[in-house]
Structure formats: C-alpha cells, structure tokens
N, C-alpha and C positions, 0 to 999 in steps of 0.2 A: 642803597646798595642792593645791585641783583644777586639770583642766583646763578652762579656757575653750572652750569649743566653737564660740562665734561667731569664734573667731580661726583654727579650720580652714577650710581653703578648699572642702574636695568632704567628705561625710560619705554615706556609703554605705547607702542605704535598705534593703538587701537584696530590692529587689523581682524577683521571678523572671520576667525577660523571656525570650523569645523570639529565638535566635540569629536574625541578619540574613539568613542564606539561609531558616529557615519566615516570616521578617515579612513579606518581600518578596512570596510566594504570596497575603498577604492585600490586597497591592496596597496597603503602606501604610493600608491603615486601622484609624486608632488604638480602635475599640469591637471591631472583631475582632479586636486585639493587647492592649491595655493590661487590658481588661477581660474578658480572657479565664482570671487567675486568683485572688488575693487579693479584688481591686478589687470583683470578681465577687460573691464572698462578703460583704464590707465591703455592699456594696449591698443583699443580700438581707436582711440583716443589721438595714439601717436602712430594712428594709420594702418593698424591691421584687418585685416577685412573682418567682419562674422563667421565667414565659410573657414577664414585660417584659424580662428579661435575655436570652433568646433572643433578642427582637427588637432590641435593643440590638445584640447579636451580627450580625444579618441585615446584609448588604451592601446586600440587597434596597432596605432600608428607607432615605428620604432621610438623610443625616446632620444636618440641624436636627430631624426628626422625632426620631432618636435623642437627640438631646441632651432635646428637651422630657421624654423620659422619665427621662432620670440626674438633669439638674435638680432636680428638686423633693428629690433623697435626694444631692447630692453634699457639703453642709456634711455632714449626720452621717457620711458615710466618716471625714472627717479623723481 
C-alpha cells in the first residue's frame, strides 16, 4: 500500500531560494529572486532568450513589462 500524497499537508519542492537577508537587498522583487535560478533555466528552456531573462532579471524594467515576457513561456515551465 502507498502513500497518499494529497493527504500531506506541505510537500517540499526543493526549490533553491535565497536566504531572507540576500532577498531583502533585491527589495522584494520576486523576477530578481524567484527567477534567479532553476525557473531561469526552465524558462530558457521553453524558449526564452538570455537577453529576455536578463531583462526579466532588470529592476529597471516595469514589472507588468516583465511579466508580458515570462507570460507567453510560463505554462511550459510546469
């Protein structure tokens, strides 16, 4: 007999985040944290350039601007 998975409550994605004292220097923002490394790949992965994931990365850049660029490649990450 397995285990049920839907019956654990937290299930541990092993994503390799960023301790809370370097997050905080990015001032909270989640495309200079979250997609700073798997996600990253994942993304290029399903066909975004390097030049777009920099800019993704850019503070500079509005953050609806950045979203229109993960957008269109964030289904195939899953």
């Amino acid at each position: 007999m397995g285990i049920d998975i839907s019956n654990i409550p937290i299930i541990d994605t092993h994503e390799h985040l960023h301790p809370e004292s370097e997050r905080i220097q990015f001032g909270g923002d989640l495309f200079a944290t979250f997609f700073s490394h798997y996600t990253s790949t994942d993304l290029k992965l399903a066909g975004l350039s390097n030049q777009a994931v920099d800019n993704i990365r850019d503070p500079g850049v509005p953050v609806d601007e950045r979203w229109n660029i993960v957008k269109p490649y964030w289904e195939l990450t899953k």
